[in-house]
Wavefront OBJ file of the C-alpha trace (Angstrom):
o trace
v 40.748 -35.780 -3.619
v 39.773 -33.416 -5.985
v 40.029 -29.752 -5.594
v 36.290 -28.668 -5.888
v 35.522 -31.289 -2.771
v 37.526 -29.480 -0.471
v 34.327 -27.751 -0.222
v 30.778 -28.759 0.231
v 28.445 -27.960 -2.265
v 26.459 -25.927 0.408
v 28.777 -23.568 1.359
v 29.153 -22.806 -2.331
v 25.402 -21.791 -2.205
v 25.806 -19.822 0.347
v 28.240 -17.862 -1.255
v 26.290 -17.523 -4.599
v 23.595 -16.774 -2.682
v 25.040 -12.773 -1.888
v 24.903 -12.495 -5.498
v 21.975 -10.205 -6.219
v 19.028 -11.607 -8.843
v 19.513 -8.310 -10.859
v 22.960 -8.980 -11.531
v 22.490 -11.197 -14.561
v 26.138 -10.951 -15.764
v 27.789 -11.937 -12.623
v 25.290 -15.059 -11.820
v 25.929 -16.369 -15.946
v 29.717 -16.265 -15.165
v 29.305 -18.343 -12.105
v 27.457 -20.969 -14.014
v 30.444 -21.430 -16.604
v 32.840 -21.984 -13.796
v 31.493 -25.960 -13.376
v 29.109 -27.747 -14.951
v 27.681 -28.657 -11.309
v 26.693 -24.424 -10.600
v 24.874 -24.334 -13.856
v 21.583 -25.661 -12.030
v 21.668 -23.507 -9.239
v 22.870 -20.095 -10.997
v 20.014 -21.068 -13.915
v 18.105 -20.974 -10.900
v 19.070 -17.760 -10.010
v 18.832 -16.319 -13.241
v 15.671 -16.929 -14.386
v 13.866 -16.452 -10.858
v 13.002 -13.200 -11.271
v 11.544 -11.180 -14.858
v 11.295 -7.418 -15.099
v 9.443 -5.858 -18.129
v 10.046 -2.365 -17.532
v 8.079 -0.832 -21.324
v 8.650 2.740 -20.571
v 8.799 4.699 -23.905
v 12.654 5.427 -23.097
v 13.643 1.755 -22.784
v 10.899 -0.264 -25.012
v 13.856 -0.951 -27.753
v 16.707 -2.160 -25.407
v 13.971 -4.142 -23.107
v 12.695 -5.991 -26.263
v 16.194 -7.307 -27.330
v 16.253 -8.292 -23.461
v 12.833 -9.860 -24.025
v 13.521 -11.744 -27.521
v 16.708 -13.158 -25.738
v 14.536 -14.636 -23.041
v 11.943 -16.191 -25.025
v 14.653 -17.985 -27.133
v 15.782 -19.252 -24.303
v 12.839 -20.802 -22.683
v 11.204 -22.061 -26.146
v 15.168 -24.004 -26.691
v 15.180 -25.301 -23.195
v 11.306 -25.310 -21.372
v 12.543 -26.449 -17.946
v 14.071 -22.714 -17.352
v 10.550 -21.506 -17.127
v 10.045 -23.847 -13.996
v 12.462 -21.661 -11.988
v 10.747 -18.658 -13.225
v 9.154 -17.406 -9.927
v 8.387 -13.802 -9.675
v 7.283 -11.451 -12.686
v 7.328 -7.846 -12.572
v 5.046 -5.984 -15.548
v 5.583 -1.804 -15.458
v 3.424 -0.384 -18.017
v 4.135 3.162 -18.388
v 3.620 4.111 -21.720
v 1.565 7.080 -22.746
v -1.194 5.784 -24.672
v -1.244 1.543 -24.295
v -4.157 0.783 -25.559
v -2.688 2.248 -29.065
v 0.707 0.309 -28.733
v 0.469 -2.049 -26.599
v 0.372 -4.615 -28.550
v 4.075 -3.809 -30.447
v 4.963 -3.147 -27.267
v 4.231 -6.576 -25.368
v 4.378 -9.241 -27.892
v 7.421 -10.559 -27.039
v 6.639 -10.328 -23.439
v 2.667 -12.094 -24.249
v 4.565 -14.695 -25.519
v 6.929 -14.929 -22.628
v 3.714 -14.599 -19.927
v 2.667 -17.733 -22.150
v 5.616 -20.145 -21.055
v 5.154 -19.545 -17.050
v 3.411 -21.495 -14.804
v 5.303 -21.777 -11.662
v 5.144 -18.111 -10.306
v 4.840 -17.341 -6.435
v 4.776 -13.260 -7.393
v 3.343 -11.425 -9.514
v 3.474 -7.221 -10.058
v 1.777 -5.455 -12.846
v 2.200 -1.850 -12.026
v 2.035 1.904 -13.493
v 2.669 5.686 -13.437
v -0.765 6.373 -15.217
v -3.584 4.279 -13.880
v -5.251 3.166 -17.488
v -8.850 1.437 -17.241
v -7.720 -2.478 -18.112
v -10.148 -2.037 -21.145
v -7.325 0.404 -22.903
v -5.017 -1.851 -22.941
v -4.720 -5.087 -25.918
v -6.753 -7.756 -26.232
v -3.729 -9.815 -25.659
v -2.634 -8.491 -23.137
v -5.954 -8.561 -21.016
v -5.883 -12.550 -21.852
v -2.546 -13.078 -21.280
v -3.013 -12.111 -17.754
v -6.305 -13.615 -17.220
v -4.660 -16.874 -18.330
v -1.664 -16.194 -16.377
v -3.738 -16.303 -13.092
v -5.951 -19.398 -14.455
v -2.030 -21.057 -14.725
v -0.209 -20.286 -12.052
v -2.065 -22.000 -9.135
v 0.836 -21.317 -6.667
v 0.425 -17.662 -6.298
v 1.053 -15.990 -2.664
v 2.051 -12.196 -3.818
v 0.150 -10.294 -6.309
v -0.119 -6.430 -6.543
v -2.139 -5.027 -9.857
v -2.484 -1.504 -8.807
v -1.215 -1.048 -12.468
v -4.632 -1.746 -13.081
v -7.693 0.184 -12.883
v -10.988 -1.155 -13.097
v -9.628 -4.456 -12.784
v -12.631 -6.967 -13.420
v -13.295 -8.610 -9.641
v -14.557 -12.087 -11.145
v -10.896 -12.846 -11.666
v -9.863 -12.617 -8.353
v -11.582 -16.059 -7.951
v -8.451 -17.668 -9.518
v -6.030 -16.354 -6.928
v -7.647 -18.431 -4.030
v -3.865 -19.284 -3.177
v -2.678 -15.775 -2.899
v -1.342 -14.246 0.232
v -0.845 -10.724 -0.218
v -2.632 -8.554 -2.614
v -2.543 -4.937 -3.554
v -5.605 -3.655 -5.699
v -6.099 -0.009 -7.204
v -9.690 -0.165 -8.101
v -11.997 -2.807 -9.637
v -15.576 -3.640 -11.142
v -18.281 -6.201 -9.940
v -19.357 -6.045 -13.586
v -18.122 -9.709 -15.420
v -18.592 -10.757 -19.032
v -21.655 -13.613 -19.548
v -20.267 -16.961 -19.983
v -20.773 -18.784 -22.960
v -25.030 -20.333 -23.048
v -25.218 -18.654 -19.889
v -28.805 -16.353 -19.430
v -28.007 -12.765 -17.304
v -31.130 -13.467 -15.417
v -30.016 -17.073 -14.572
v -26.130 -16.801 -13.858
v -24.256 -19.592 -13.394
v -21.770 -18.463 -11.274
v -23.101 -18.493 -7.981
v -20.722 -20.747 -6.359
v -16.956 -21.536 -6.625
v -13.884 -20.217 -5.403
v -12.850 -16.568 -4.167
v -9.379 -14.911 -2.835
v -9.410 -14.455 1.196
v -5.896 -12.754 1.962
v -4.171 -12.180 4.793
v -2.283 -8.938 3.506
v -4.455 -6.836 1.783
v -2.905 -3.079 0.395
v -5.859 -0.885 -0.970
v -4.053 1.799 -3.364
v -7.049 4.362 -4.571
v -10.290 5.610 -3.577
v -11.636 4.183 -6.388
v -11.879 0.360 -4.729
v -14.594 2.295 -2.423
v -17.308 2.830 -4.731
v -17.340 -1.362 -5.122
v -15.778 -2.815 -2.382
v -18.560 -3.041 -0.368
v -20.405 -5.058 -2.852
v -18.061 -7.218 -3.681
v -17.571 -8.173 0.112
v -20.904 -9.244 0.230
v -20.671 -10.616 -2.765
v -22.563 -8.506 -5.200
v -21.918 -9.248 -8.714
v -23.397 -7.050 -12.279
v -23.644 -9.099 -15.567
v -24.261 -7.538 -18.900
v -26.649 -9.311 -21.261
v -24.327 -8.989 -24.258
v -27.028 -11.482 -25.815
v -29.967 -9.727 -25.580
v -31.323 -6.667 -27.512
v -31.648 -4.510 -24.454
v -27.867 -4.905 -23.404
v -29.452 -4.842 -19.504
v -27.489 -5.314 -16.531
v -28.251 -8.178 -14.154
v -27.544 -8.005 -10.337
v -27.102 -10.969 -8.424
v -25.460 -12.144 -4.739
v -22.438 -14.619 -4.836
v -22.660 -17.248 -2.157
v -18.937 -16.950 -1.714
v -17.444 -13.356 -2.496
v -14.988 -12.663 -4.970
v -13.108 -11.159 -2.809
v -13.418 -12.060 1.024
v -11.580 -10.462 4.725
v -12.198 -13.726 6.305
v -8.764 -14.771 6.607
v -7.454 -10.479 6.940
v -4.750 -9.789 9.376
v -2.922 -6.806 7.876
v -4.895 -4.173 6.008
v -2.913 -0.991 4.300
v -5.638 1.650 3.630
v -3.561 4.982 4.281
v -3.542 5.800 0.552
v -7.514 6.331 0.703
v -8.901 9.567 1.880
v -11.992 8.619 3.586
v -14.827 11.412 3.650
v -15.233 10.308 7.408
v -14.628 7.691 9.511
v -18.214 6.194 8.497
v -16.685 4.259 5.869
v -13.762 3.285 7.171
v -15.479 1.689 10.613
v -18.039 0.074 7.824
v -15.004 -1.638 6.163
v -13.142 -2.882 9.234
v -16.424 -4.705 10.462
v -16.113 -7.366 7.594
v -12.677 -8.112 9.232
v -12.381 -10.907 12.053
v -11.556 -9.616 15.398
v -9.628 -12.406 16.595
v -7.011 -12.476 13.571
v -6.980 -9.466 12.689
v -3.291 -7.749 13.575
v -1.910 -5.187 11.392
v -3.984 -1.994 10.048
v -2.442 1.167 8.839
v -4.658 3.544 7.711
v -4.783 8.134 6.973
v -7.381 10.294 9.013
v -10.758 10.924 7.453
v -10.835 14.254 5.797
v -13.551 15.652 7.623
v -12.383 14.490 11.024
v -9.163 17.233 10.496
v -11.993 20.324 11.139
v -12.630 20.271 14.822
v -16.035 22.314 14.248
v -17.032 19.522 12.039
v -19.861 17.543 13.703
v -18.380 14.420 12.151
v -15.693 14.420 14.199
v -16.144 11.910 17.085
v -16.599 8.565 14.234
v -13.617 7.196 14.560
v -12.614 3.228 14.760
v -12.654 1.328 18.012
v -9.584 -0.538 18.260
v -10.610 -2.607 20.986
v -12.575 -4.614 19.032
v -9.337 -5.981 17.413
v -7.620 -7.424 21.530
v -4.553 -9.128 18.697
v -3.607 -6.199 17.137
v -0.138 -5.543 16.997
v 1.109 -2.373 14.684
v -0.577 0.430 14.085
v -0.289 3.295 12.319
v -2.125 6.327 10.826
v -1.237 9.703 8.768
v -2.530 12.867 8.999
v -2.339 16.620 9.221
v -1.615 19.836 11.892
v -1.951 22.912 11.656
v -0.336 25.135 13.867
v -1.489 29.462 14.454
v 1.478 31.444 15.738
v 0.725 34.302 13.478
v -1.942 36.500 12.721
v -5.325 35.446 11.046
v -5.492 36.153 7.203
v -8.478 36.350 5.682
v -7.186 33.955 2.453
v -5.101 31.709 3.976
v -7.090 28.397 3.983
v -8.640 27.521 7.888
v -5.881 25.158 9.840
v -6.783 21.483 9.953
v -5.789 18.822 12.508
v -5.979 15.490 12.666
v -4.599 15.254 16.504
v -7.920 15.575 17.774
v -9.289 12.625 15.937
v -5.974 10.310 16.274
v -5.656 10.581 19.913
v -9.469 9.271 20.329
v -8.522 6.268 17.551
v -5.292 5.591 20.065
v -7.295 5.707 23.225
v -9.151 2.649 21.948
v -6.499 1.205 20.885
v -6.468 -2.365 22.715
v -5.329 -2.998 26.296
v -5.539 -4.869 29.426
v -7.984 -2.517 30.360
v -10.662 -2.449 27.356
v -10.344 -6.038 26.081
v -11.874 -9.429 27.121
v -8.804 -10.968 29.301
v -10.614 -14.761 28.630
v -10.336 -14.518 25.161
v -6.496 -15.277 25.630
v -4.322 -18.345 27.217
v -2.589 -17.482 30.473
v 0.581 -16.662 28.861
v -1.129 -14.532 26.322
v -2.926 -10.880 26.252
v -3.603 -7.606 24.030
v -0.643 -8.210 21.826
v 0.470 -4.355 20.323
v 3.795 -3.335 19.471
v 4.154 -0.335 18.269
v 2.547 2.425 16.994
v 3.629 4.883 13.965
v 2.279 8.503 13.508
v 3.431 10.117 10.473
v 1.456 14.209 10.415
v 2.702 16.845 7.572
v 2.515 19.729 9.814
v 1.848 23.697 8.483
v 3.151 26.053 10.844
v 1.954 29.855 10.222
v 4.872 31.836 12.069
v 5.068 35.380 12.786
v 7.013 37.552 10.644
v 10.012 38.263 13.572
v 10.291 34.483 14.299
v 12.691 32.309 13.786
v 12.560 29.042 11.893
v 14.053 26.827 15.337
v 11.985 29.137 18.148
v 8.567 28.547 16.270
v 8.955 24.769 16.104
v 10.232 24.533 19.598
v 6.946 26.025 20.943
v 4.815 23.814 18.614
v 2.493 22.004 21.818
v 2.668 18.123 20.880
v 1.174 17.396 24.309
v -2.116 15.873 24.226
v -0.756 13.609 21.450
v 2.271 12.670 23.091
v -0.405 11.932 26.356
v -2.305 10.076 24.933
v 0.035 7.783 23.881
v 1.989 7.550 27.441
v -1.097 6.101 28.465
v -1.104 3.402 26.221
v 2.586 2.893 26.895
v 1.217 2.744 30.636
v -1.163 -0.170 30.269
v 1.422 -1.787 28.874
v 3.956 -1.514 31.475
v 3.699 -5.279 32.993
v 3.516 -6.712 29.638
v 5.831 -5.542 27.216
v 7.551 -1.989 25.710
v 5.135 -0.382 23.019
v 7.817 2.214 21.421
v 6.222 5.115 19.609
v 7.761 6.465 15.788
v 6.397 10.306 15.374
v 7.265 11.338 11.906
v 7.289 15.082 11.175
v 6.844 16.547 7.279
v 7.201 19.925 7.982
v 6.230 22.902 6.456
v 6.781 26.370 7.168
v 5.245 29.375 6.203
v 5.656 32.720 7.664
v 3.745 36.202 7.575
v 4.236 38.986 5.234
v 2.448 41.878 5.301
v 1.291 44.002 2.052
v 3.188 42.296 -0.109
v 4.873 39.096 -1.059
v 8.547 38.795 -1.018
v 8.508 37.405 -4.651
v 6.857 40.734 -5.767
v 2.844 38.959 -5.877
v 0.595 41.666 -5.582
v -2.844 40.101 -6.496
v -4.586 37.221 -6.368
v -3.760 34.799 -3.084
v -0.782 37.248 -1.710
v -2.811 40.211 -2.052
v -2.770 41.606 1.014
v -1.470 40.142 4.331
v -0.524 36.715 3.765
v 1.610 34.004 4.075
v 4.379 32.752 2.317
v 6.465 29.482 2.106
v 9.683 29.849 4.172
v 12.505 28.114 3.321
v 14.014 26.469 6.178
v 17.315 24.678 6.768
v 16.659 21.092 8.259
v 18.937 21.911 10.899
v 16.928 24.453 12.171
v 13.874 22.543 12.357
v 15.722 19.918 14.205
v 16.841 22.260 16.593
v 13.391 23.199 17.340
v 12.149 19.888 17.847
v 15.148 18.911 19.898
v 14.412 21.861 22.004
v 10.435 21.571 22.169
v 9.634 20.468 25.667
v 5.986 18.522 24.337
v 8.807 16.198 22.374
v 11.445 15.585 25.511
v 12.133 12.241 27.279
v 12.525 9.848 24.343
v 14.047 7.499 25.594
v 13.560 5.133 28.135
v 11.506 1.788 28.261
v 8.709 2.837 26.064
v 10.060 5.524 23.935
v 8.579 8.241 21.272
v 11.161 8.615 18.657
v 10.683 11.816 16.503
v 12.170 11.769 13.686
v 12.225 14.604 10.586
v 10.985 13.329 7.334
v 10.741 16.076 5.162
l 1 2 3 4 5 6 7 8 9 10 11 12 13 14 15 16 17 18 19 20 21 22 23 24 25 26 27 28 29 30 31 32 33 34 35 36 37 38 39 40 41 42 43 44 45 46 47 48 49 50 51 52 53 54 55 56 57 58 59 60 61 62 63 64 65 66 67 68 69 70 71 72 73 74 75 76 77 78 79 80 81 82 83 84 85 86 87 88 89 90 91 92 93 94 95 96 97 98 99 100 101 102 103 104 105 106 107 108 109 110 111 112 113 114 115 116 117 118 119 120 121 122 123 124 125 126 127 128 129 130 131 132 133 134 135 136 137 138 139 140 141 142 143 144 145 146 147 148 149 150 151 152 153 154 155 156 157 158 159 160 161 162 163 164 165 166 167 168 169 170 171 172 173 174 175 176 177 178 179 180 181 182 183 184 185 186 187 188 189 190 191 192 193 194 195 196 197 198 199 200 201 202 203 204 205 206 207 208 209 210 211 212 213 214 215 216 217 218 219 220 221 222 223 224 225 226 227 228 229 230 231 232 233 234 235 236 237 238 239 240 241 242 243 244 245 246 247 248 249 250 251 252 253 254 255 256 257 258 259 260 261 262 263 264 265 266 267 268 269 270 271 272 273 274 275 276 277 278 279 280 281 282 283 284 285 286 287 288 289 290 291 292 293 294 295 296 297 298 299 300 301 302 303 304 305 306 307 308 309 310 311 312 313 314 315 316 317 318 319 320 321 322 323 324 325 326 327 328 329 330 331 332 333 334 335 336 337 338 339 340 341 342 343 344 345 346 347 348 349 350 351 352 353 354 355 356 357 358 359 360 361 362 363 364 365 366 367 368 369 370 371 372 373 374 375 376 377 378 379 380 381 382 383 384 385 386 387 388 389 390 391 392 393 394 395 396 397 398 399 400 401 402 403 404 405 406 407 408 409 410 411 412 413 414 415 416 417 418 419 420 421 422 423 424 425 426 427 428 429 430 431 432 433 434 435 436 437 438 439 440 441 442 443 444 445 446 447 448 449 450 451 452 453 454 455 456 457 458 459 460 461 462 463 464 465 466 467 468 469 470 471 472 473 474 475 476 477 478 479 480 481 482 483
């Protein structure tokens, strides 16, 4: 017997498979050693493609580029294991060189038609128009191509034209910055008679939402709104008309990641969760309303019912507190909370006691798991205090009530643990003048200034704080110090 069938083949995978994609060098080796690993480490290889065209690293990324187009024009069947592409566009200006910039990788985009993922991301969020003609092609023929997409995020992308998203009707997950219902008229087609009232749209079941901007359209484009210019006509008009299947649908929605949008209120936000399903939907992680942190503000109660959504299982929301120990200065800004408003979103959350028991099998109920609470608190402290004392008299108590109960009408079911997550900041009083030497402008006066604070100390507190004891147990709170 020869020595390589000592072993099966599968074990050998196995082993290969620690290798990391990313490290290129090691997985070529490996497919030198027998002419039987070259398949599987090509596979390897060539699954996933980073462009990463920062200014630093365009030239050393473009040799890396060349290399890979020589080798898929000399042997086509590598781009067939091709699977996941990663575009980072990060240069200062692209719609001015762009198109140096991403020739080699145009060409690249045009040999690939097997990809499950796709990322085209950014620092700078550019309007798509700014960047090359080629390049705004090359990806709208990338989606036309690849017709076995799950994962695509383009929150590189701002403004990204909505009528494409009708190619992605395969896709999974999705992560949008912002986008326009405004498409280009098709060839012979009129504005006032568009032809594209039927056909395809994306429904995903992951959806991340990555700048306010997607509210000023999103809407629209869920009841599928769509704007055509008549690039035809004299008058360059716009045409509106209503899409019998949306672009972009939440039929099919069970996890929705809206916590980088700061909502004006809660209006909005209830107005986008009612174009989910109830009876999927699962997963929703989302930031409190910016009005709903003043507790004078009228706008206060809107908030989300929960309820409405009996198979939800995560949750989890950000926010703000403000906590007074120190005296009132007249130009510090007023303290905002968000407690207020999250512990009225978590006392709807769903439970035995607020949801339609029928609706589920006999084995089945409310389904939730665990929520996450993540506040950036501001603590004003005295000017004798110390850093560990203020913190350990912070009062987390209605918060932490609010979610016992929960915990409690969960009790027969299942465990519901809890994941606080503290950003803290501390600032403490000084009176006449600042400790830096300010003596106009904000720290004129009697004012506060930021303290800085050993970590230890503020874990200390919180250790200490009474609001935050008895963590443990069958349905526990963790805190836990993120910043």
């Amino acid at each position: 017997m020869r020595r390589e069938e000592f072993f099966s083949f599968e074990i050998y995978e196995m082993i290969f498979s620690y290798i990391p994609n990313h490290d290129k060098a090691t997985l070529s080796s490996c497919s030198q050693v027998a002419n039987r690993f070259r398949d599987l480490m090509q596979k390897q290889i060539f699954k996933s493609i980073h462009f990463d065209h920062t200014e630093r690293y365009v030239d050393l990324n473009k040799r890396k580029s060349e290399k890979l187009l020589i080798a898929l024009e000399s042997t086509p069947k590598l781009s067939e294991y091709v699977k996941e592409l990663k575009l980072e566009i990060n240069c200062y200006d692209p719609g001015r060189d762009a198109v140096s910039k991403l020739t080699t990788a145009i060409k690249i985009m045009g040999h690939l038609s097997s990809l499950t993922t796709l990322s085209i991301i950014s620092n700078s969020l550019f309007n798509q128009a700014t960047y090359s003609k080629l390049l705004q092609t090359a990806i709208h023929k990338l989606f036309m191509r690849n017709t076995k997409l799950t994962t695509v995020d383009i929150s590189g992308i701002s403004q990204f034209a909505v009528f494409k998203l009708q190619h992605l009707h395969s896709v999974n997950g999705l992560t949008l910055s912002s986008f326009s219902n405004l498409r280009p008229q098709l060839p012979r087609e009129k504005a006032a008679f568009p032809h594209d009232k039927d056909g395809s749209g994306c429904a995903p079941t992951s959806l991340c939402l990555q700048s306010n901007g997607c509210i000023d359209t999103i809407f629209d484009t869920l009841e599928g709104q769509v704007q055509v210019r008549d690039i035809e006509g004299r008058s360059n008009d716009v045409y509106k008309y209503k899409r019998r299947v949306p672009y972009l649908s939440f039929k099919r929605l069970e996890s929705l990641d809206i916590s980088h949008i700061w909502f004006e209120s809660a209006t909005d936000m209830n107005k986008l969760l009612s174009h989910v399903d109830g009876k999927r939907f699962q997963h929703l992680k989302c930031q409190g309303p910016i009005y709903a942190c003043y507790q004078n503000n009228p706008a206060m109660p809107a908030y989300p019912n929960l309820a409405t959504f009996p198979r939800l299982k995560t949750f989890e929301v950000c926010g703000v507190a403000g906590f007074q120990q120190g005296p009132i200065c007249e130009v510090m800004p007023p303290t905002a909370s968000h407690i207020p408003w999250i512990i009225q979103v978590i006392n709807t959350l769903p439970h035995p006691g607020n949801v339609d028991m029928t609706a589920f099998a006999d084995d089945e109920g409310p389904g939730l798991r665990s929520i996450r609470i993540v506040l950036t608190v501001s603590l004003y402290m005295r000017c004798s205090d110390e850093a560990s004392d203020a913190v350990k008299m912070l009062d987390f108590s209605p918060l932490i009530d609010s979610i016992r109960n929960i915990q409690q009408q969960y009790k027969h079911i299942h465990a519901v643990p809890c994941y606080l997550g503290l950003i803290m900041r501390l600032y403490k009083f000084h009176s006449d003048e600042h400790p830096c030497g300010h003596t106009s402008g904000f720290w004129a006066g009697h004012c506060y200034a930021p303290a800085i604070v050993s970590h230890r100390y503020i874990r200390e507190g919180l250790y200490q704080n009474p609001t935050l004891r008895n963590a443990s147990g069958r349905d526990p709170v963790w805190v836990e110090l993120l910043g």
